[in-house]
N, C-alpha and C positions, 0 to 999 in steps of 0.2 A: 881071604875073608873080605878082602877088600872089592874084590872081584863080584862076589856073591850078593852085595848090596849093589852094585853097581847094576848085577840082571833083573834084580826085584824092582829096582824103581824102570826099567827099561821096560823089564816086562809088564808092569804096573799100566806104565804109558801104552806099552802095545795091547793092552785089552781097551781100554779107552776108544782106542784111533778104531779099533775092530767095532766094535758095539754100536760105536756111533750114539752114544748118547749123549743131548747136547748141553751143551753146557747152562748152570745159574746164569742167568742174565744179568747184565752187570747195571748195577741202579743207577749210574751215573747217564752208563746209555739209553736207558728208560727215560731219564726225565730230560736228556738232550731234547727231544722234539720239541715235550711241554713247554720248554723254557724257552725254545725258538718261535714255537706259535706266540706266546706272552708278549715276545721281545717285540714280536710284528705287530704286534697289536699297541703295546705301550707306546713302541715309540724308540726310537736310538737311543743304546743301552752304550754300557763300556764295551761289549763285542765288538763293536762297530768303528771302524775304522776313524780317525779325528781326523782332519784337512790337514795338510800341512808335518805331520809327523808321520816316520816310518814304523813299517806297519811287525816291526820284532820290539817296540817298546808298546804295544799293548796287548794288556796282559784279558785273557777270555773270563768272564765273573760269571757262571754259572749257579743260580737262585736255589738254596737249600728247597727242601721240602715242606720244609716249616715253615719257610718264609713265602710258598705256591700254596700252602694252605690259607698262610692268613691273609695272603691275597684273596681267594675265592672266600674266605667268610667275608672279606672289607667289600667284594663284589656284587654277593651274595645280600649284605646288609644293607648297600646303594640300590640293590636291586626293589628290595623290600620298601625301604624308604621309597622309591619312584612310584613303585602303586599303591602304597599308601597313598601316596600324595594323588595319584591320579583316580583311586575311589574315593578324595575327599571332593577333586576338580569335579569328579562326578557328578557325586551328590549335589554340588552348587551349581551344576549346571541342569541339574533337574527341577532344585528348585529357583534357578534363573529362569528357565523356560516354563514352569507353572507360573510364576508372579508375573512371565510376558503375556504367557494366556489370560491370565485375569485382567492385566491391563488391557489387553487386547479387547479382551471381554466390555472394561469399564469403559472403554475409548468408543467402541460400537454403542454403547448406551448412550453417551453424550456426545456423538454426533447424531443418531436416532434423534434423541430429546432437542437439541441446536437444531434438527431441520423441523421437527415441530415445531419449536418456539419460531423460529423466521419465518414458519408457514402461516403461524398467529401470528407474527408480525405484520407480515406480507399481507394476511389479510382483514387486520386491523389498520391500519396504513391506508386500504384499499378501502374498506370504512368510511375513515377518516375523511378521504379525498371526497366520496360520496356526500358528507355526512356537511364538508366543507359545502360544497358545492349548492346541497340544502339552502343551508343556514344562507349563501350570498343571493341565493333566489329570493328568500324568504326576508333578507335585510334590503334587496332591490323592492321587493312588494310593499313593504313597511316603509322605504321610505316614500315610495307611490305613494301609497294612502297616506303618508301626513301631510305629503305635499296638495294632494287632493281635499282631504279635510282642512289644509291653513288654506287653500282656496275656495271649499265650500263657505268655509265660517265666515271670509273675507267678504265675500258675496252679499252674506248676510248683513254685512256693515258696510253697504256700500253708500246707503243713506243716511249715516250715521257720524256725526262729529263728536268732537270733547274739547267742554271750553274749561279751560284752566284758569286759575285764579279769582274766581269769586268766592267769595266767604260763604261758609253755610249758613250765615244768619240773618241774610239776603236772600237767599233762596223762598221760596212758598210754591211758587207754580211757575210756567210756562213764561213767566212775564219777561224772567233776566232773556230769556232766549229772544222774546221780540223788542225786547230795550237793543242787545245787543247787535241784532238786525238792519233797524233804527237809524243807530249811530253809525255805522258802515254801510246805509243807505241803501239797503236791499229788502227791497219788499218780500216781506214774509207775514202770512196772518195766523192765526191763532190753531184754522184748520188746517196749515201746513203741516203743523209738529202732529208727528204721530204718537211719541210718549218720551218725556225729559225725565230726568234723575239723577240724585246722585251717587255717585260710583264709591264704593268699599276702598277705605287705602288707610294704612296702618299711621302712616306722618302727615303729615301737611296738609294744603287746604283739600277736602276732595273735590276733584272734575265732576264735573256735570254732564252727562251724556243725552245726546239728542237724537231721536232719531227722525228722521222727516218723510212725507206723505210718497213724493217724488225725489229722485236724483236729481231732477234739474236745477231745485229748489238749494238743496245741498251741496251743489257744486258751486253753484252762482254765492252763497252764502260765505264759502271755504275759496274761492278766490277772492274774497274783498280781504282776507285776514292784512293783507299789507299794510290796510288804514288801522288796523290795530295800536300800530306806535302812537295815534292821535287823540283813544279813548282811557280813558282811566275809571277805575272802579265810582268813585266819587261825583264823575260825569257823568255817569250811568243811573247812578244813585245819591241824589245831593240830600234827602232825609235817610242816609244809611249814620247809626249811629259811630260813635267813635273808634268802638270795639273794632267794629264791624271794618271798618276804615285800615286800622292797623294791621285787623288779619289778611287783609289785600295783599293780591300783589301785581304783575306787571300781568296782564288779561291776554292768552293764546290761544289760539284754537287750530287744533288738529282733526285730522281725519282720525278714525276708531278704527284703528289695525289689532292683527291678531298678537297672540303673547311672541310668537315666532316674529314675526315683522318687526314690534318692537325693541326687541333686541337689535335685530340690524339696524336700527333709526338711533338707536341710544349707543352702539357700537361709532356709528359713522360721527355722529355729535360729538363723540370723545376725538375722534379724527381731526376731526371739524378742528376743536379746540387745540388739538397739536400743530395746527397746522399742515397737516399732510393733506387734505380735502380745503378744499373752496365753500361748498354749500352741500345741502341733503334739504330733501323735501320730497313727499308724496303728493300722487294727483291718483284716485280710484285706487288708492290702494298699494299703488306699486311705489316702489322705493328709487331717488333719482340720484345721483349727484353728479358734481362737477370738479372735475380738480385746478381748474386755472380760470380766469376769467373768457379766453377764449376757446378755452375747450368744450367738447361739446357733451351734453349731459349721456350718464352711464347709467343704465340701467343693473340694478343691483337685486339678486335674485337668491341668494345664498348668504350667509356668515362669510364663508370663504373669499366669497369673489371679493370683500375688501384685502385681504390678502395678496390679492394680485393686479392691484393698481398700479 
């Protein structure tokens, strides 16, 4: 009996080996490769030998199935997540690069518009320069002509003095002018003067303006001024009343210069009185001074040039 099991599993085997049919595949050798691919890839696992220890104390830890699954879902879900992430990187980079086109866009506007505006500038500027250049013509012309007109007008008064300090209530006609003549010892008659008056002025006594037939007459007249310091209103006029007497005062006489002249003659006078100038005086009009007693007289033709004494 014993015998008889003994041929049935023999003979068992020997259909088997005949057949050649091969065997289940064993799942352990199946997932050998997987778990060696993984291990390559992960990285030194316990298979792998430690430095230093012999190689019968380590033991081989081959990855369940369950445990290569929820590897490839945890792979599977990093995977996932990576393009999620990289159709979100997308998206902002789509709309990175439309907000660069716009900028790009708004940037090409406002360098467009910055080379317009410099071009208005540039040729406003260029205007300007023009427009300057004008106006220094036009301020050179003007001042031509005032200089021309303080020189015509002067012209006109080249015959012409102003005697200061007579009272108005002495005046009547021509007469103060050949008293004053008179007394300073220069002949002058009645048909010398061309027409006397008196002059418009808001304070004081007003001057009396002469103007005479010839220059000659008026030069010779207007260099005696010097004997001036020896006549007084009173000597001129000894039936002038009291009034008359009081409103006096020390008797000068100038040349009739223009409003421009007198400013430099009332400039240099303030001079004068500082002490920075010696004397001023005109002869035909032109303005003179001196600054020391041996210096020699400066002719003054501007505001400015006292400035640069």
């Amino acid at each position: 009996m014993g015998n008889n099991k003994k041929n049935k599993r023999g003979a068992r085997g020997s259909c088997e080996e005949e057949t050649g049919t091969p065997k289940r595949p064993n799942m352990a050798a199946t997932a050998e490769p997987i778990s060696s691919e993984l291990a390559s890839l992960a990285g030194p696992t316990l298979m792998e030998e430690i430095p230093g220890q012999k190689e019968s104390s380590i033991a081989p830890v081959e990855p369940s199935l369950i445990e290569l699954r929820e590897m490839l879902v945890d792979i599977k879900i990093d995977i996932c997540s990576i393009l999620r992430e990289n159709e979100a990187m997308k998206n902002n980079m789509d709309e990175l690069k439309a907000t660069i086109r716009g900028q790009n866009v708004e940037i090409a506007n406002l360098r467009a518009s910055l080379n317009k505006a410099i071009k208005q500038f540039d040729d406003a500027e260029q205007e300007l320069a023009e427009t300057r250049k004008i106006v220094d013509q036009q301020e050179e012309e003007i001042a031509e002509l005032y200089d021309l007109q303080d020189h015509l007008e002067q012209y006109t008064r080249k015959n012409s003095l102003e005697i200061h300090g007579i009272p108005e209530q002495a005046y009547e006609s021509t007469e103060v002018v050949l008293k004053l003549a008179n007394a300073l010892e220069v002949p002058v008659c009645q048909q010398d003067i061309e027409i006397s008056h008196k002059l418009s002025r808001r304070k004081g006594v007003k001057p009396i303006i002469v103007k005479f037939v010839n220059h000659k007459t008026k030069t010779n007249l207007y260099k005696a001024r010097t004997k001036l310091k020896n006549v007084s209103f009173s000597s001129l006029f000894p039936a002038s009343t009291a009034a008359a007497r009081v409103a006096s005062g020390k008797i000068y006489l100038f040349e009739s210069l223009t409003s421009y002249r007198k400013k430099i003659v009332n400039k240099a006078n303030e001079m004068q009185n500082d002490g920075s100038i010696l004397s001023v005086w005109t002869m035909d009009g032109k303005i003179f001074i001196k600054t020391s007693p041996e210096g020699r007289p400066i002719k003054i033709n501007e505001l400015d040039d006292l400035d640069y004494l």
